[in-house]
C-alpha positions in Angstrom: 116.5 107.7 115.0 118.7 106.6 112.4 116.2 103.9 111.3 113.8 106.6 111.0 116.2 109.0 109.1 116.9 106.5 106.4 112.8 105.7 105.9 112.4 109.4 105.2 115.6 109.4 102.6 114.2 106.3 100.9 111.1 108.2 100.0 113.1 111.3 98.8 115.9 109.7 97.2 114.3 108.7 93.6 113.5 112.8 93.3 116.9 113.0 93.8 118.4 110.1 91.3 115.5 111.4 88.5 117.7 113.9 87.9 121.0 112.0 88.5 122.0 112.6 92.3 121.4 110.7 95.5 122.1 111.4 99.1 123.9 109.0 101.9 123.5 109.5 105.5 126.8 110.3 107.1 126.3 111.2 110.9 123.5 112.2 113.3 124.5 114.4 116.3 122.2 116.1 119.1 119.2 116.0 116.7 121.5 117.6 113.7 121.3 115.0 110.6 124.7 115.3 108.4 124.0 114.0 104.9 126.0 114.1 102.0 124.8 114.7 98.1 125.9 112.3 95.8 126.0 112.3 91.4 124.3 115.6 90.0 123.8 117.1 93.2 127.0 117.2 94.6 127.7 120.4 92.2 124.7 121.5 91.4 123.4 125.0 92.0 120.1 124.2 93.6 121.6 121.8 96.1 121.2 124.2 98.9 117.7 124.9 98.2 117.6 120.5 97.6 119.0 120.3 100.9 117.1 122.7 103.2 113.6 123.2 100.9 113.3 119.3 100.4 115.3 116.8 102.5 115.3 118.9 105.5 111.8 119.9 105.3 110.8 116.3 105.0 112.8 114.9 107.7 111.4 117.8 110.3 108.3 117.0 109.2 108.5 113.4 109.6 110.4 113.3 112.8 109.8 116.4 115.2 114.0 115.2 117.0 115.2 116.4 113.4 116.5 120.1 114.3 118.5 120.7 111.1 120.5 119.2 108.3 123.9 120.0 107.2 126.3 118.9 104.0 129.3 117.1 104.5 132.4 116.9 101.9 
């Protein structure tokens, strides 16, 4: 699953580094995908809405294990 994770943050990432953030993948657990934002997005004010209305959108989308995903520090 982790192969498949990372595929699905390729396509996602240059959204994320236009405007001058990035995201790494820190941990899957029990279908529960743990990323963490990088740059710009790190402090930014839309990076819950980043988080749940884009990367975790996709990833659900793309793979049906995918229940959630959470920020890390």
């Amino acid at each position: 699953m982790r192969e498949q994770v990372e595929e699905v943050l390729a396509k996602v990432r240059p959204f994320l580094q236009r405007d001058g953030g990035d995201v790494e993948l820190v941990d899957i657990d029990d279908g529960v995908v743990k990323v963490r934002l990088k740059g710009a997005c790190s402090g930014c004010a839309g990076a819950t809405a980043t988080l749940k209305n884009g990367i975790e959108e996709t990833l659900k989308k793309e793979i049906p294990e995918v229940k959630s995903v959470e920020q890390v520090a």
